[in-house]
PQR file of N, CA, C, O and H, with PARSE charges and radii, in Angstrom:
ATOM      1  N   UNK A   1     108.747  98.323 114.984 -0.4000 1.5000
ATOM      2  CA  UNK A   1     108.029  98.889 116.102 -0.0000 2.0000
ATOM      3  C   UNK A   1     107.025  97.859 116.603  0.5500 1.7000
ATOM      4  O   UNK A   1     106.587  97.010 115.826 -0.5500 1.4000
ATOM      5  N   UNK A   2     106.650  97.909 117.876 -0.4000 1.5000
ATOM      6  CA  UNK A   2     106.127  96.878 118.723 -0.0000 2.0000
ATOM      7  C   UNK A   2     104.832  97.740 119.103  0.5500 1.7000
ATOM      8  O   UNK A   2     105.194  98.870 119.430 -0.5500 1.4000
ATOM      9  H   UNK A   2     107.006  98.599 118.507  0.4000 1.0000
ATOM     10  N   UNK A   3     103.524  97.590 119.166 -0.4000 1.5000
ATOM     11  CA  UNK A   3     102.633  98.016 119.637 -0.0000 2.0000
ATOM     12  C   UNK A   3     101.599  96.878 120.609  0.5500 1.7000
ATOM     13  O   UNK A   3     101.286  95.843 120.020 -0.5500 1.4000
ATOM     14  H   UNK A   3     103.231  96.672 118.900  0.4000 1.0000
ATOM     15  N   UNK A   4     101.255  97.000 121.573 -0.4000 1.5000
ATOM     16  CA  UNK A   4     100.295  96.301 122.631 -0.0000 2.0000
ATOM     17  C   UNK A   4      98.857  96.509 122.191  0.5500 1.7000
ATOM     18  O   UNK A   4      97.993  97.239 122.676 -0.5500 1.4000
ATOM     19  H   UNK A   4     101.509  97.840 122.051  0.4000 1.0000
ATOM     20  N   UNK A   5      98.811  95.537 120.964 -0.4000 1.5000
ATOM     21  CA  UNK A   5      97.078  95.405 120.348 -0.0000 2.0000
ATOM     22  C   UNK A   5      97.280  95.949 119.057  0.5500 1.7000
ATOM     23  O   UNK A   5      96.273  95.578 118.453 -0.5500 1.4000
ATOM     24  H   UNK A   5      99.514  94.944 120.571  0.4000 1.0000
ATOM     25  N   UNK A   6      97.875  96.513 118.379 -0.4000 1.5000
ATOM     26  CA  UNK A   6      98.084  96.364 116.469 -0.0000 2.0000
ATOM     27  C   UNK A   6      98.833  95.494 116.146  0.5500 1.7000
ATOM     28  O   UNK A   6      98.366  94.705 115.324 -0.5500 1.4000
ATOM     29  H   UNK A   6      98.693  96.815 118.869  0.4000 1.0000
ATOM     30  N   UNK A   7     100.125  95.271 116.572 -0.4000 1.5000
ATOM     31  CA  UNK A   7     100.946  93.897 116.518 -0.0000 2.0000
ATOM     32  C   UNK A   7     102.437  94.582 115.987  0.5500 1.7000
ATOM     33  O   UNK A   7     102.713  95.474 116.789 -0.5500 1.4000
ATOM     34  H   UNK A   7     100.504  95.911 117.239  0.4000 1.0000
ATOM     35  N   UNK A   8     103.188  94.510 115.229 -0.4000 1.5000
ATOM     36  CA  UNK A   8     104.300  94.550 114.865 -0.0000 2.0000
ATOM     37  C   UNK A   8     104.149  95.304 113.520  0.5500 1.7000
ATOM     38  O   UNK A   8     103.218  94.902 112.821 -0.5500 1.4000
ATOM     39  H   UNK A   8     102.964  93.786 114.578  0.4000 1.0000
ATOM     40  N   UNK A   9     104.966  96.425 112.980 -0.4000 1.5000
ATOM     41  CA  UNK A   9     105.130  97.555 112.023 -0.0000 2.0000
ATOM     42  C   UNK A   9     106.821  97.419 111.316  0.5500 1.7000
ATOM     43  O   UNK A   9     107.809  96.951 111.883 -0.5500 1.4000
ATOM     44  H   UNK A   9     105.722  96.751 113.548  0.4000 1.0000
ATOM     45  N   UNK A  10     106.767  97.770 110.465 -0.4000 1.5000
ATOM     46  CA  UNK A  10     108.070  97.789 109.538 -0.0000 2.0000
ATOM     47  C   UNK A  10     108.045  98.925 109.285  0.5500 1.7000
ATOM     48  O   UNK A  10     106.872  99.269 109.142 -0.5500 1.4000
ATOM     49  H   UNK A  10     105.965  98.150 110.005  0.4000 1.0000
ATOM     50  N   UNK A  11     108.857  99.887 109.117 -0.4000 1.5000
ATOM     51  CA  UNK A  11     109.087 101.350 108.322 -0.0000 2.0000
ATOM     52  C   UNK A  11     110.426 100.753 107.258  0.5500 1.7000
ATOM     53  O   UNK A  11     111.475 100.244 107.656 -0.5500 1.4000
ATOM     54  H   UNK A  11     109.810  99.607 109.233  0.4000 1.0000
ATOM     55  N   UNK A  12     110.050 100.974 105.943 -0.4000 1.5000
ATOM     56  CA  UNK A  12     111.305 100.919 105.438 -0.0000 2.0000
ATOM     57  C   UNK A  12     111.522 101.723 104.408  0.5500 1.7000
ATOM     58  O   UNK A  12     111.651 101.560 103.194 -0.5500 1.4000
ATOM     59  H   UNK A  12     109.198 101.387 105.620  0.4000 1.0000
ATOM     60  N   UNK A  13     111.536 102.698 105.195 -0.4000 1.5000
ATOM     61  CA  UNK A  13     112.476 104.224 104.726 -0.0000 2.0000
ATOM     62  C   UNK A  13     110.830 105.122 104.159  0.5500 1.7000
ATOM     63  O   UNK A  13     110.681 106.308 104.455 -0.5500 1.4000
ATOM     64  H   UNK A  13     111.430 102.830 106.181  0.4000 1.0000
ATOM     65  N   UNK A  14     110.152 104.647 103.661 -0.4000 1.5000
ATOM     66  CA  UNK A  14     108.991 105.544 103.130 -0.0000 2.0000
ATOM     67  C   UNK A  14     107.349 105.009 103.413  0.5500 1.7000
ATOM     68  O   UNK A  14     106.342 105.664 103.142 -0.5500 1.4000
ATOM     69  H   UNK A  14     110.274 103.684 103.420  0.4000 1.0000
ATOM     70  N   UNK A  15     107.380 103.990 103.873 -0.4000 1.5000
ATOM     71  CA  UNK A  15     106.032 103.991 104.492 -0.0000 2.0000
ATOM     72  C   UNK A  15     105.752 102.806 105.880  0.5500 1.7000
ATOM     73  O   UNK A  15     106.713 102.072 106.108 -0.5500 1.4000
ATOM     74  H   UNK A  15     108.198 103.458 104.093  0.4000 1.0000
ATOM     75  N   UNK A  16     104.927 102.682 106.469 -0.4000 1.5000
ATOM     76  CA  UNK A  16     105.034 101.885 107.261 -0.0000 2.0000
ATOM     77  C   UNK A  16     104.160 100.424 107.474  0.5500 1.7000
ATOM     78  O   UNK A  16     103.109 100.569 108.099 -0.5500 1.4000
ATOM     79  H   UNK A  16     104.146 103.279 106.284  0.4000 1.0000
ATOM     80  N   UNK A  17     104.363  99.551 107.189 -0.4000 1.5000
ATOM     81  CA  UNK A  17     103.974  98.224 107.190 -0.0000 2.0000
ATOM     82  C   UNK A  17     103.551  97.651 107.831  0.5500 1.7000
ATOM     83  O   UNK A  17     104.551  97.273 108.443 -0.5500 1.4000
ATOM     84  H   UNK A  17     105.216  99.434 106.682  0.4000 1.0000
ATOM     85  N   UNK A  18     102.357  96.953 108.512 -0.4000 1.5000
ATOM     86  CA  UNK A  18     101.506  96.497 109.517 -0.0000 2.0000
ATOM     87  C   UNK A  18     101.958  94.535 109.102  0.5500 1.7000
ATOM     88  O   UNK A  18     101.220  93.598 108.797 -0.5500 1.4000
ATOM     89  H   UNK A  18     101.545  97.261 108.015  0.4000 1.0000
ATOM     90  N   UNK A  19     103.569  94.626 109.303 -0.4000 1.5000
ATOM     91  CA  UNK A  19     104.042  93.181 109.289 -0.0000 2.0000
ATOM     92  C   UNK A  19     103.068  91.936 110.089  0.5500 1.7000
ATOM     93  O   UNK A  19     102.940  90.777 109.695 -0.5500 1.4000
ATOM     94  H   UNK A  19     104.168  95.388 109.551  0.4000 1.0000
ATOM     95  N   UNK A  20     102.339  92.657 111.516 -0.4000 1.5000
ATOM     96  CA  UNK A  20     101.700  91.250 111.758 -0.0000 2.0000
ATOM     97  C   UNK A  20     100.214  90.768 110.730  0.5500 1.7000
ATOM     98  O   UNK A  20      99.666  89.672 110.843 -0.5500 1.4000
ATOM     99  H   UNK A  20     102.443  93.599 111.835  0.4000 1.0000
ATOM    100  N   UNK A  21      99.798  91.788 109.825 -0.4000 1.5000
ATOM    101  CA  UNK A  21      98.791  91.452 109.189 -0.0000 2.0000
ATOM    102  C   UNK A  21      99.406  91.219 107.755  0.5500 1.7000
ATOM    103  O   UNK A  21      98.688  90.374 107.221 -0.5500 1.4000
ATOM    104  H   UNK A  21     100.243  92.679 109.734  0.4000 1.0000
ATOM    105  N   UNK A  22     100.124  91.485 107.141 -0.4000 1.5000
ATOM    106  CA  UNK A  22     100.853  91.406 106.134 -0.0000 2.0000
ATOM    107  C   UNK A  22     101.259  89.560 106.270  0.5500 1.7000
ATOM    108  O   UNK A  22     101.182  88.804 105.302 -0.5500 1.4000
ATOM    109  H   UNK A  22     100.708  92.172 107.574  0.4000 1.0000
ATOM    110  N   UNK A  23     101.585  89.219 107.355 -0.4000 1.5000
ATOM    111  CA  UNK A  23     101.903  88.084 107.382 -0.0000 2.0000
ATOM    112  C   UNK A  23     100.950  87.111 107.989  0.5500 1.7000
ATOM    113  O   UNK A  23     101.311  86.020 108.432 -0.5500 1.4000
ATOM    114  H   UNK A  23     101.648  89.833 108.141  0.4000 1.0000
ATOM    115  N   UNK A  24      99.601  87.586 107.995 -0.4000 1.5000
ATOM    116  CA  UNK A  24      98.552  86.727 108.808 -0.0000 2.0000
ATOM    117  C   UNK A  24      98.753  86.384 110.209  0.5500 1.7000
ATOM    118  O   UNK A  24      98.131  85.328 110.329 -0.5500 1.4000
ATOM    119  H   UNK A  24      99.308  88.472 107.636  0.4000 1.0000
ATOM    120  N   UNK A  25      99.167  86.618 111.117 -0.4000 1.5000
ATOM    121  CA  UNK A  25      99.818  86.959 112.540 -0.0000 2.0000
ATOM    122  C   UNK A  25      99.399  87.539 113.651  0.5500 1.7000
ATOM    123  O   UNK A  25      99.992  87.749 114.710 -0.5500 1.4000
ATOM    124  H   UNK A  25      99.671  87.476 111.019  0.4000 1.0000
ATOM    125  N   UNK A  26      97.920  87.867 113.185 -0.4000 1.5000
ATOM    126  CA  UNK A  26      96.825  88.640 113.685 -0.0000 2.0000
ATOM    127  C   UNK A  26      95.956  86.916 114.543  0.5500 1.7000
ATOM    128  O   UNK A  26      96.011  85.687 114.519 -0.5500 1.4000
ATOM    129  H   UNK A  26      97.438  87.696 112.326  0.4000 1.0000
ATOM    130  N   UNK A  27      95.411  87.809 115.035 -0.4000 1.5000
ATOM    131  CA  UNK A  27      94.361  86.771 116.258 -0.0000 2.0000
ATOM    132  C   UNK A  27      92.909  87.063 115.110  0.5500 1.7000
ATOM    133  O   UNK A  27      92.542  88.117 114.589 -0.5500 1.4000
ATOM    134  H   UNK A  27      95.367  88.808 115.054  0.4000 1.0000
ATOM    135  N   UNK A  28      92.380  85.787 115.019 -0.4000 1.5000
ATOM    136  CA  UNK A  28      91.796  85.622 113.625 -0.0000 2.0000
ATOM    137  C   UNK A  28      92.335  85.154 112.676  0.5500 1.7000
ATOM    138  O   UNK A  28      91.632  84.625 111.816 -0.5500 1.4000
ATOM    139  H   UNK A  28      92.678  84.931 115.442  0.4000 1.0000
ATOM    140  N   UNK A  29      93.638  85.194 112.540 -0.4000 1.5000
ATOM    141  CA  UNK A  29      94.150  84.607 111.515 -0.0000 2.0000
ATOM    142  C   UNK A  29      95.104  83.038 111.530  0.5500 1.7000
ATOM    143  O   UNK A  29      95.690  82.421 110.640 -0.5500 1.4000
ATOM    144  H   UNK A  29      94.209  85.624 113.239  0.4000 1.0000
ATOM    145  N   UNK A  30      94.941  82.841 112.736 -0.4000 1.5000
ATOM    146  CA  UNK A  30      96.254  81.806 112.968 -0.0000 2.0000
ATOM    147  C   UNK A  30      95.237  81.406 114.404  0.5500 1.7000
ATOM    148  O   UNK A  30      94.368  82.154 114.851 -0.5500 1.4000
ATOM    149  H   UNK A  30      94.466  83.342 113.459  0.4000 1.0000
ATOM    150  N   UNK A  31      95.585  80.109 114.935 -0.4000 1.5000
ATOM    151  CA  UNK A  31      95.305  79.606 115.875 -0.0000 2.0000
ATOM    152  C   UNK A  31      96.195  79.756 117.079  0.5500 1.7000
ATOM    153  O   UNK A  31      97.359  79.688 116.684 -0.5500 1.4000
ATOM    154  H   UNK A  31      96.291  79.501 114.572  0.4000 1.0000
ATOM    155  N   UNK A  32      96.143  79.924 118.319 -0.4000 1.5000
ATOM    156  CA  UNK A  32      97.275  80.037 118.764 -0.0000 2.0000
ATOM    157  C   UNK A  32      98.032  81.794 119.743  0.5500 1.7000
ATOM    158  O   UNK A  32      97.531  82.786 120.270 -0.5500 1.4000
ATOM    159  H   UNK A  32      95.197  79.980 118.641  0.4000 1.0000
ATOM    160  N   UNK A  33      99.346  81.296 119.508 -0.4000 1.5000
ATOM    161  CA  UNK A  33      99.785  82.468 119.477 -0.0000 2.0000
ATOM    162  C   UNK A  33      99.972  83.437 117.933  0.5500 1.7000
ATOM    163  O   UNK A  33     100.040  83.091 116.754 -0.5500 1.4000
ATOM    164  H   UNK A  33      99.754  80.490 119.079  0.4000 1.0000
ATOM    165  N   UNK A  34     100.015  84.942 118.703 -0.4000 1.5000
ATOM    166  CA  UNK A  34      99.869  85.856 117.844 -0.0000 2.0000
ATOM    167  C   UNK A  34     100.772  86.825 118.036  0.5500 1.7000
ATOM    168  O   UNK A  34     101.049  86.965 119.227 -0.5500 1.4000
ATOM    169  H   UNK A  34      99.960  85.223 119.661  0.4000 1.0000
ATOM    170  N   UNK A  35     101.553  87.825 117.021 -0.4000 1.5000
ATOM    171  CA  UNK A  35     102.370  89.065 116.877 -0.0000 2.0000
ATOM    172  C   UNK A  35     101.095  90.172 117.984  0.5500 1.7000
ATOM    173  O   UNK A  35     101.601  90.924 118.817 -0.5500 1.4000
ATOM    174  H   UNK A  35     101.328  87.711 116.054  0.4000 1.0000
ATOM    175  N   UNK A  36     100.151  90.143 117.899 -0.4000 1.5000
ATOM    176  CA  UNK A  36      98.909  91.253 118.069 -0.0000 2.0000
ATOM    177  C   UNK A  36      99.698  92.107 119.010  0.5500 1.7000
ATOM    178  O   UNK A  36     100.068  93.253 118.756 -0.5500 1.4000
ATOM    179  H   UNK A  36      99.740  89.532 117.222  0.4000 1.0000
ATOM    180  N   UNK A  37      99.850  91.664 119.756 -0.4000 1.5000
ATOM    181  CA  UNK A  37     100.499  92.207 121.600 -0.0000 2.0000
ATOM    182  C   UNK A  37     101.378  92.034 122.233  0.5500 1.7000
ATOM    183  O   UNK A  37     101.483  91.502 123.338 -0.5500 1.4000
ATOM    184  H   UNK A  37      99.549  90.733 119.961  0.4000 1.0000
ATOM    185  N   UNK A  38     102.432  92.685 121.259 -0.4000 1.5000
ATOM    186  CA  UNK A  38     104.172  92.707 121.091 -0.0000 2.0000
ATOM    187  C   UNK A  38     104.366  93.377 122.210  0.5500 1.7000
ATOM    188  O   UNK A  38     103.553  94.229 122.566 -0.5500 1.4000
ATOM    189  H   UNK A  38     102.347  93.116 120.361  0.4000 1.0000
ATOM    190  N   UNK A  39     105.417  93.103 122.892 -0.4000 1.5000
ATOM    191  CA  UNK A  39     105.919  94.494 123.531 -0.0000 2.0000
ATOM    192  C   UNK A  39     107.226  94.733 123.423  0.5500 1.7000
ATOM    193  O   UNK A  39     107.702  95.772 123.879 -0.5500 1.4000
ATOM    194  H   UNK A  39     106.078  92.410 122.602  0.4000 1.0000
ATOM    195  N   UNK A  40     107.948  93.844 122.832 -0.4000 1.5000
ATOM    196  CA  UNK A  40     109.773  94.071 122.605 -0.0000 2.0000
ATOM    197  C   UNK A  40     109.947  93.337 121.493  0.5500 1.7000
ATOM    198  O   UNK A  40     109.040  92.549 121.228 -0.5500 1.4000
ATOM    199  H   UNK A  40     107.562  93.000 122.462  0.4000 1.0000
ATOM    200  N   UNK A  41     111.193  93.406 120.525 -0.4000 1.5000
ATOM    201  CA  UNK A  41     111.547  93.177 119.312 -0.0000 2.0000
ATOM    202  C   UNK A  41     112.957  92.834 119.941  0.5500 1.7000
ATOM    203  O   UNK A  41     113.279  93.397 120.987 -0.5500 1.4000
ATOM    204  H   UNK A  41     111.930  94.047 120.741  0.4000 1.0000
ATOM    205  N   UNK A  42     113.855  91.876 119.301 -0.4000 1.5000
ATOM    206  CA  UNK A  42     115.325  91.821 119.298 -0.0000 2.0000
ATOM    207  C   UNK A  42     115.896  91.473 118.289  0.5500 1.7000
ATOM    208  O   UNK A  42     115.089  91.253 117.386 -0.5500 1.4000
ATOM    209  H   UNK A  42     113.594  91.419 118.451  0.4000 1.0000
ATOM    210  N   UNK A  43     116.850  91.328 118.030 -0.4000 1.5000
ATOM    211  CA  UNK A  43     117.655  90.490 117.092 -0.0000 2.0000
ATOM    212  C   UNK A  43     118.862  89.767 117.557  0.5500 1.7000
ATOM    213  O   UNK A  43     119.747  90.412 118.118 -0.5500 1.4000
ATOM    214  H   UNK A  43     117.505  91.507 118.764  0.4000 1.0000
ATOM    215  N   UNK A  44     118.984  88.496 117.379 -0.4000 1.5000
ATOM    216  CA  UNK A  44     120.068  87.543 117.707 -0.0000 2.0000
ATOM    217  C   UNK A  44     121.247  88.080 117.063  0.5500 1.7000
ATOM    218  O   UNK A  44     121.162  89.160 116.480 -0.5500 1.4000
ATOM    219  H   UNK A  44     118.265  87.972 116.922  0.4000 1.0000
ATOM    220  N   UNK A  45     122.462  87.368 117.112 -0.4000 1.5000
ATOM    221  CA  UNK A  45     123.697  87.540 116.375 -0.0000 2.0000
ATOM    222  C   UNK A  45     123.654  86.806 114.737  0.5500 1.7000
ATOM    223  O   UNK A  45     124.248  87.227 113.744 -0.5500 1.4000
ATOM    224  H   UNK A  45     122.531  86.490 117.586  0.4000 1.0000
ATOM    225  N   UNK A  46     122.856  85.725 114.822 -0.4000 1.5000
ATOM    226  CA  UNK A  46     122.365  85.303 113.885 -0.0000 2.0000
ATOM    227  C   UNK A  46     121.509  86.018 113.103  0.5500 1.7000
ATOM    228  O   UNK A  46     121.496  85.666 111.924 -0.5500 1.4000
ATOM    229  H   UNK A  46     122.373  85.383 115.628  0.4000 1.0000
ATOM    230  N   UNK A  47     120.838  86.858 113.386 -0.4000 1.5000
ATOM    231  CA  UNK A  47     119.955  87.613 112.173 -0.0000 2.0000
ATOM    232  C   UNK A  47     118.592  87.184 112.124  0.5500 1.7000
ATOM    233  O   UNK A  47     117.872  87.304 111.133 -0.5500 1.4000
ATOM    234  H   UNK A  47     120.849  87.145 114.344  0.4000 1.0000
ATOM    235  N   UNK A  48     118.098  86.445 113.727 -0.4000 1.5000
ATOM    236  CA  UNK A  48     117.145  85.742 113.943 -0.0000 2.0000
ATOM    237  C   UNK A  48     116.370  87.225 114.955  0.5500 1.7000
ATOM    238  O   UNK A  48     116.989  87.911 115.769 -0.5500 1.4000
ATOM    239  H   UNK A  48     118.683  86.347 114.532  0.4000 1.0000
ATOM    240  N   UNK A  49     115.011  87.369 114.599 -0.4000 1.5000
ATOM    241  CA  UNK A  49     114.250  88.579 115.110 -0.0000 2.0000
ATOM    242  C   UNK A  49     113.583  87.713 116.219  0.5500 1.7000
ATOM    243  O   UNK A  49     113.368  86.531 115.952 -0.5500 1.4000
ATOM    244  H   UNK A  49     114.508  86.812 113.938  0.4000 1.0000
ATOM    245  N   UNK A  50     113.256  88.178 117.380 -0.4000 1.5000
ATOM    246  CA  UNK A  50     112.667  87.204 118.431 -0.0000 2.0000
ATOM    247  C   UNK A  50     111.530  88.201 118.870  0.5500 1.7000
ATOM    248  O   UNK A  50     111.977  89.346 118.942 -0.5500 1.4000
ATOM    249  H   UNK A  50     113.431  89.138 117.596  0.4000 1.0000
ATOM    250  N   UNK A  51     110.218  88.112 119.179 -0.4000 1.5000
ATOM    251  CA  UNK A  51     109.318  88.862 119.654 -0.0000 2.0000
ATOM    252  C   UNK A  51     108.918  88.529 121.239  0.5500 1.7000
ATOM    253  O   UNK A  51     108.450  87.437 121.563 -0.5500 1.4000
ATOM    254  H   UNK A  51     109.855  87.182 119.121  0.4000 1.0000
ATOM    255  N   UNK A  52     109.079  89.240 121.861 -0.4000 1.5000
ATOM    256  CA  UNK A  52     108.095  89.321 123.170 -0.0000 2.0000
ATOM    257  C   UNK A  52     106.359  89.765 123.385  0.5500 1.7000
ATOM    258  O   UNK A  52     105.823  90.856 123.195 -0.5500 1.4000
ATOM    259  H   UNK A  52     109.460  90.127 121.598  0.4000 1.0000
ATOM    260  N   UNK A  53     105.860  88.670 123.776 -0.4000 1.5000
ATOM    261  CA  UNK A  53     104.005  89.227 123.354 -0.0000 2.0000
ATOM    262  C   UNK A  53     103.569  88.654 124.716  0.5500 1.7000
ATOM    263  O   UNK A  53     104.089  87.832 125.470 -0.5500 1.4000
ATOM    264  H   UNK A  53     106.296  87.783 123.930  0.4000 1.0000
ATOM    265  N   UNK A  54     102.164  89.545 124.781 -0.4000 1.5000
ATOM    266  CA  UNK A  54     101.342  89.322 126.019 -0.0000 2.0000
ATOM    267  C   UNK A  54     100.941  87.787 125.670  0.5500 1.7000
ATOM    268  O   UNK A  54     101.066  87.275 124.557 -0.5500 1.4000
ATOM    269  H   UNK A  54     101.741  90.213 124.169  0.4000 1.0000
ATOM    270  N   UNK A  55     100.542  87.285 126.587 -0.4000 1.5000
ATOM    271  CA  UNK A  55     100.171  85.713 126.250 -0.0000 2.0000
ATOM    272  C   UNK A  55     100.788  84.811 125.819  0.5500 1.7000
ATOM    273  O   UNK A  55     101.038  83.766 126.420 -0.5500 1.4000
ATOM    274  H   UNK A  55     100.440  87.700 127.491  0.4000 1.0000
ATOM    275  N   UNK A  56     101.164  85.144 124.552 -0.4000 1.5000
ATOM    276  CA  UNK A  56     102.024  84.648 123.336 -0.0000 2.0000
ATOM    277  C   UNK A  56     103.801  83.885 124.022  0.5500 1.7000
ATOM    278  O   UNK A  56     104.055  82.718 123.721 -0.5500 1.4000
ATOM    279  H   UNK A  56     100.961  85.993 124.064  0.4000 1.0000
ATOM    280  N   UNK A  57     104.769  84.652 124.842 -0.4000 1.5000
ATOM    281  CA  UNK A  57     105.583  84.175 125.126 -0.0000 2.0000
ATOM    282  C   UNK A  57     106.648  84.763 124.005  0.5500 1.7000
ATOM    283  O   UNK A  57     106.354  85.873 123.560 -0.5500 1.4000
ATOM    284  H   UNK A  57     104.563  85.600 125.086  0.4000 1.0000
ATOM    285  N   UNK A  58     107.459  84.348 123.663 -0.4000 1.5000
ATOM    286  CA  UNK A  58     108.520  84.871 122.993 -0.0000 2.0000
ATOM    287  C   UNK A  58     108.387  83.778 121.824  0.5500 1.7000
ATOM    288  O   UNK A  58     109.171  83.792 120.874 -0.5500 1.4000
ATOM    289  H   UNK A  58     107.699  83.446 124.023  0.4000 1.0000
TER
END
């Protein structure tokens, strides 16, 4: 799940995971771009996850 200002969430099967802080991905934590202000998730054919973010770019 993609949220605009918490960043990116995992559910896997019993609770739900705040993946952009779990992985330091947060603004504060990294220089740069950030997960914070996702707005789309994909997945390649490859098994490669690609994010869309405000600012950030893909």
């Amino acid at each position: 799940m993609a949220d605009n200002g918490s960043g990116d969430f995992v559910y896997n099967g019993d609770t739900t995971i705040n993946f952009t802080k779990l992985y330091h991905l947060d603004k504060g934590d990294i220089e740069g771009n950030t997960l914070r202000r996702a707005f789309s998730i994909a997945e390649d054919d490859a098994g490669n996850m690609w994010f869309g973010t405000v600012y950030s770019g893909i």
